[in-house]
C-alpha positions in Angstrom: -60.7 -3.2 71.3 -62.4 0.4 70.0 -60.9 3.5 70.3 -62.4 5.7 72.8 -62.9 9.1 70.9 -64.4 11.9 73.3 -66.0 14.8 71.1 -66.0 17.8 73.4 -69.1 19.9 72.1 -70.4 16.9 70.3 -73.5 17.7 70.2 -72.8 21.1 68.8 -72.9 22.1 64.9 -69.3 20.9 64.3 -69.3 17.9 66.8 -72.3 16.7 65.9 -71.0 16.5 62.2 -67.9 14.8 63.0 -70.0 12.1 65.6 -72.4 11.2 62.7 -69.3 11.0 60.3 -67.9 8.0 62.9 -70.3 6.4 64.0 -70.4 3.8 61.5 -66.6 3.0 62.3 -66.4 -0.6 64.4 -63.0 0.7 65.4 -64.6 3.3 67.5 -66.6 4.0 70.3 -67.5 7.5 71.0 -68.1 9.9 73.8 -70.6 13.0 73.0 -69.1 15.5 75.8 -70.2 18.9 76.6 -72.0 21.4 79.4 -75.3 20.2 79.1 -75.6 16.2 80.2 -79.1 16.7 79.0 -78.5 17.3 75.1 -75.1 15.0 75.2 -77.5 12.0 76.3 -80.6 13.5 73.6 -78.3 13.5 70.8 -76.3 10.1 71.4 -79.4 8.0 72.2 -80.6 9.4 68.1 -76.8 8.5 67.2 -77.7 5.3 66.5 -73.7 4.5 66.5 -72.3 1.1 65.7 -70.9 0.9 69.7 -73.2 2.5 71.7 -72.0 6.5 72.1 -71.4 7.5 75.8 -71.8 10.4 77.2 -70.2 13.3 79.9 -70.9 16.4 81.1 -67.7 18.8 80.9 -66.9 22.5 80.9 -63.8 23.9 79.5 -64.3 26.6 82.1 -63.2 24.4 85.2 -61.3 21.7 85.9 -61.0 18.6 83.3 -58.2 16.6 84.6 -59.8 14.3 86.6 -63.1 14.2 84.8 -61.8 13.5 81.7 -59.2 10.7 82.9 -62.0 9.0 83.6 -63.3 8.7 80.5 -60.2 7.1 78.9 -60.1 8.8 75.8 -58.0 7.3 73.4 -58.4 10.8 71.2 -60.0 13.9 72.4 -61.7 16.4 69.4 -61.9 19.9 70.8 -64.7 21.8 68.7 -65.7 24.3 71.4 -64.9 27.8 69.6 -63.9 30.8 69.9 -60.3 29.8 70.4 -59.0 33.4 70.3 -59.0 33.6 73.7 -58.8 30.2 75.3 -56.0 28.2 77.3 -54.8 24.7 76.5 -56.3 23.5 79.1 -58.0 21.1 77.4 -55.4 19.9 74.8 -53.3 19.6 78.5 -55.6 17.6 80.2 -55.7 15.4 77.4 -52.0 15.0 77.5 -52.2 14.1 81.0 -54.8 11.2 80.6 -52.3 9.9 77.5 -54.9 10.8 74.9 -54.2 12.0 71.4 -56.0 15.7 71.0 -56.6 17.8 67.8 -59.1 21.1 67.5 -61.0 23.0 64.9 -59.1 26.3 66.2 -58.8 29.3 63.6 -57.2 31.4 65.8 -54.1 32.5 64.8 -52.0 32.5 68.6 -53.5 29.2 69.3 -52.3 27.9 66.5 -49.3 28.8 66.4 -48.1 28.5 69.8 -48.9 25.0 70.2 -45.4 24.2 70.1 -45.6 25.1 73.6 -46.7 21.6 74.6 -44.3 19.5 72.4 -42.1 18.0 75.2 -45.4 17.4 77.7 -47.0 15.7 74.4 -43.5 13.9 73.7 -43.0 12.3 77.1 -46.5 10.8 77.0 -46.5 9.6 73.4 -49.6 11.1 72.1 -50.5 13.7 69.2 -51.6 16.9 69.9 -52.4 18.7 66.5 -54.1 22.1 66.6 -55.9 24.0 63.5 -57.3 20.9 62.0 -59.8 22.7 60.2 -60.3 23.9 56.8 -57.3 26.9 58.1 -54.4 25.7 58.0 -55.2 22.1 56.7 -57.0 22.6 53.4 -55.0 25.8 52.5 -51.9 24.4 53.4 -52.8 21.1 51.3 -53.7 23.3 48.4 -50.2 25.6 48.5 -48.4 21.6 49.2 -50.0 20.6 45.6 -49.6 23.9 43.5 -46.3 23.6 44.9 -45.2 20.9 42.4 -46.0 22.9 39.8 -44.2 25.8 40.9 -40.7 27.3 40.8 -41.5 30.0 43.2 -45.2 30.4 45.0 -45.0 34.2 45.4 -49.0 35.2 46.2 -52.0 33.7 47.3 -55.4 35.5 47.6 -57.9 33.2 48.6 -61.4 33.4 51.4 -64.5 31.5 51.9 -67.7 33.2 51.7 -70.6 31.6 54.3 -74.1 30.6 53.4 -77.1 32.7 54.6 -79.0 29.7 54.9 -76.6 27.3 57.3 -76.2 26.5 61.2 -74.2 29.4 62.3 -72.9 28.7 66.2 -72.0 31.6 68.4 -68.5 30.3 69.1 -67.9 30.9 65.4 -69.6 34.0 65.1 -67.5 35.2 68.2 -64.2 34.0 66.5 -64.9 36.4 63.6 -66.6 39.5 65.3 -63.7 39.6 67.9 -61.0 40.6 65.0 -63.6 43.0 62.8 -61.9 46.5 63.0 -58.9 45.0 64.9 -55.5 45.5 64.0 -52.9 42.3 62.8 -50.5 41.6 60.2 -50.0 39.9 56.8 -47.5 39.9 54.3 -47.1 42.3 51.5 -44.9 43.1 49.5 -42.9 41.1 51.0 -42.5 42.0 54.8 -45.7 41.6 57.7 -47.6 45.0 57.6 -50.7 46.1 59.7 -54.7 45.4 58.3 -57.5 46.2 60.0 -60.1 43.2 60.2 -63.5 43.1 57.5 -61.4 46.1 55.8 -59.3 45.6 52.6 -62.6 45.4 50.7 -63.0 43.2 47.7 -64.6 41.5 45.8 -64.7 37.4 43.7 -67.1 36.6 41.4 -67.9 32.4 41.6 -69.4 30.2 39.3 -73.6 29.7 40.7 -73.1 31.9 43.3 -71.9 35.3 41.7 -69.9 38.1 43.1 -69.1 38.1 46.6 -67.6 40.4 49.2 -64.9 40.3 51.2 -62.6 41.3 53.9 -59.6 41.1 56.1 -59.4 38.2 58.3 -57.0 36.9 61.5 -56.2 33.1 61.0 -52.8 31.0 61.5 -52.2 31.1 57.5 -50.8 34.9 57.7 -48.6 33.4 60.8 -47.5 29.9 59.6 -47.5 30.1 55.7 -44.3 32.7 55.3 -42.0 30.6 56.9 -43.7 27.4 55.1 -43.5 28.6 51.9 -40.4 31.4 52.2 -41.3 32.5 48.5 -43.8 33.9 49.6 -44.5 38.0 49.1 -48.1 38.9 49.7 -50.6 36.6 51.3 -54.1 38.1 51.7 -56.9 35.5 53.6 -60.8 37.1 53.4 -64.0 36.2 54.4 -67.3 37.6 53.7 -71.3 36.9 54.1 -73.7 36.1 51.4 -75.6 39.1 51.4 -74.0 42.2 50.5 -75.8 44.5 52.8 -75.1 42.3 55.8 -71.0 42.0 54.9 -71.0 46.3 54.4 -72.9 46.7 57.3 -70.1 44.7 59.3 -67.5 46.6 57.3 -69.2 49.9 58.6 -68.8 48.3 62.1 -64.9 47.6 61.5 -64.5 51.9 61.0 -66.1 51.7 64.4 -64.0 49.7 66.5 -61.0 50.8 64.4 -61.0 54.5 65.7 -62.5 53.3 69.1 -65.7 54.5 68.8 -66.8 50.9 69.4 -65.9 48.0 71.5 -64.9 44.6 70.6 -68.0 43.4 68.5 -67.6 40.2 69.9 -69.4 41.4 73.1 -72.4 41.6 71.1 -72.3 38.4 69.3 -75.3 36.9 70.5 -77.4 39.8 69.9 -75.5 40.1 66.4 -75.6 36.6 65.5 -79.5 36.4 66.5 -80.0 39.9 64.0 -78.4 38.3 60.8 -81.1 35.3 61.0 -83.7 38.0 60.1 -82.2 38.3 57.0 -81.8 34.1 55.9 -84.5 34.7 53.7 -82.5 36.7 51.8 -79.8 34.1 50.9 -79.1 30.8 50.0 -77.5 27.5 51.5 -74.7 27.8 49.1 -71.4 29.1 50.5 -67.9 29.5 48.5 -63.8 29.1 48.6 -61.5 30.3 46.3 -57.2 30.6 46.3 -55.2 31.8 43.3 -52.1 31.3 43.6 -49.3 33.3 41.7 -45.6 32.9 40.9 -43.3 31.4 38.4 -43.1 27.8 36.9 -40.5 25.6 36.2 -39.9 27.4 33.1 -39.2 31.1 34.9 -42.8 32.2 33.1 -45.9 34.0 35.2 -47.9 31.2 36.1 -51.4 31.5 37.6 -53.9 28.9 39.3 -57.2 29.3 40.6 -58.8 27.1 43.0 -62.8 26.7 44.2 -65.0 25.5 46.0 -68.8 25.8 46.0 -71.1 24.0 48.4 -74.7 23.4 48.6 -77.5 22.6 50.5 -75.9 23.8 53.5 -72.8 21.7 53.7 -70.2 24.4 53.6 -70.1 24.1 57.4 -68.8 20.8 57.7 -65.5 21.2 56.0 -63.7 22.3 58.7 -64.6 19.3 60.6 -62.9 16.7 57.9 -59.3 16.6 59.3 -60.5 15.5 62.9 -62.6 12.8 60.8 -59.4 11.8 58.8 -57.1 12.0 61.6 -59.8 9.9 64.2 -60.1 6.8 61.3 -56.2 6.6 61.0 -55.5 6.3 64.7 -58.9 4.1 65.4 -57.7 1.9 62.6 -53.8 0.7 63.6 -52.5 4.7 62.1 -50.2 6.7 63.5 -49.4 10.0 64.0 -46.2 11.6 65.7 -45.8 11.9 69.2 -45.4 16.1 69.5 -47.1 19.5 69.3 -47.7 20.6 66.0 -50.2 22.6 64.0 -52.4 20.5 61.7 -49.8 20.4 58.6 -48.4 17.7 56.3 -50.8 15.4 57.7 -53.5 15.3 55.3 -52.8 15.8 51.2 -55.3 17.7 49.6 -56.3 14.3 47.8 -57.4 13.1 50.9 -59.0 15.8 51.5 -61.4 16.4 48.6 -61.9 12.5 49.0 -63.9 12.9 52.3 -66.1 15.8 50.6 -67.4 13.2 47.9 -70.6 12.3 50.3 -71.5 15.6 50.3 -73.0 18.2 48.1 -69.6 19.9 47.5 -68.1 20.9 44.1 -64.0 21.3 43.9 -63.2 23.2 40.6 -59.7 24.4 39.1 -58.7 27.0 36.8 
């Protein structure tokens, strides 16, 4: 018997991704889920998939008990962003039908407050792991391997840097626009103090791709990784575009919104997102990560390591979808995870991890 897998926005940039990545996998038989019954049936009749893909038409907007009972889910992958403002309703409805569920959220309450549906997830037996993305899974998995090596992790400064040239979906856009020139918190100097999103400017200079910008940005890390690693003093987590004038022209925005001269620039992300195509011929396809982590080895001396990333040809996007890959093969193939709430955390080593990148044009490089 195959496990059911139901990708909610499968045929999106993220679903899509992680429906081609399973396809091939006798263990499973997916369902390619989303608004539109129209492009969920387009895109699973080109899937070509091993078991033939279904299909369903479902809204996170309105009710998805019923509907999605119906469906049988064995696993349910949620990759319809932003989650900055969403309800559980999904990762509840999935408890109900006695389905395993993990996201690709980034938002930092989601995240963390999964916890909220530990004994619901407990008293049906099923998973329900949130953040499986490339925050907090691949940064955590990177902290969980220098960790060996460390005494004391004391800093980490690390960001990704997009590609001009990639599939850019308004859910992420929306994520990232709706914390530019808020307000949160992040440790320094050893106790939470108050940023302002896309400020903190700075700047990391990559192997191929050159100096990129940076700034502020709201993810779980600044929330979960204190109390995961308490050595921890300063933690600083940035993102930045490609092109320079596109990344100070959002900074620009930030001042803006920070003394309330603008709204929330996520109420504009269409018309934003739909502006920074104008400039794709401007930039590449090749998008960036770096952490450095700082503290003291075993021998009580400064000790420093750098981690990167570079991607080509446009593949910097599907990073974020490896954990739901990983996570989807273990259960569809006699795995197991956990009954319980949980962010996405000691689940996935950062072995495994780089592992899945191999098929693609992806570079991992220490220093």
């Amino acid at each position: 018997m195959t496990m059911r897998i139901l990708i909610l926005g499968g045929y999106g940039n993220f679903g899509s991704y992680i429906a081609r990545a399973l396809k091939d996998d006798p263990a499973i038989t997916l369902i390619i889920a989303g608004r539109s019954l129209a492009k969920a049936q387009a895109f699973a009749a080109a899937l070509d998939a091993v078991n033939p893909a279904e299909t369903a038409a479902l809204d996170i907007g309105s009710d998805l008990a019923e509907p999605l009972a119906a469906l049988r889910p064995g696993l349910v992958i949620h990759t319809v962003g932003p989650f900055q403002h969403q309800s559980y309703v999904v990762a509840e409805a999935a408890i109900a039908a006695g389905a395993h569920y993990c996201d690709l959220a980034d938002a930092r309450a989601f995240v963390r407050n999964i916890g909220e549906l530990d004994l619901a997830a407990r008293k049906q037996e099923v998973a329900v792991i949130s953040g499986a993305s490339s925050v907090p899974c691949l940064t955590a998995a990177y902290l969980d391997d220098a960790a060996r090596h460390f005494a004391q992790i004391e800093a980490v400064d690390y960001g990704i840097s997009a590609a001009q040239q990639t599939n850019r979906g308004l859910g992420t856009a929306s994520a990232v626009l709706s914390y530019v020139g808020r307000p949160f918190t992040t440790l320094i100097d050893g106790r939470m103090q108050r940023v302002f999103g896309w400020q903190g400017l700075h700047s990391e200079v990559y192997p191929e791709l050159g100096r990129r910008w940076f700034g502020y940005c709201d993810v779980p890390d600044l929330e979960l990784f204190p109390v995961r690693y308490p050595t921890l003093k300063q933690i600083r987590f940035g993102a930045g575009h490609e092109i320079a004038l596109l990344h100070f022209g959002t900074w620009l925005l930030s001042w803006g919104v920070r003394f309330g001269l603008l709204p929330r620039l996520d109420r504009w992300s269409h018309a934003l997102l739909k502006g920074s195509f104008l400039f794709d011929w401007r930039g590449s396809a090749r998008s960036g990560f770096h952490m450095r982590i700082s503290g003291k080895g075993h021998d009580g001396e400064v000790l420093t390591r750098t981690e990167r990333i570079i991607a080509r040809s446009g593949h910097g996007p599907n990073i974020p979808c490896i954990p739901s890959i990983l996570i989807a093969r273990r259960l569809a193939n006699g795995g197991s995870i956990p009954a319980g709430a949980r962010p996405c955390l000691d689940l996935i080593s950062l072995d495994e991890y780089l592992g899945a990148l191999a098929s693609l044009d992806i570079t991992a490089i220490r220093a």
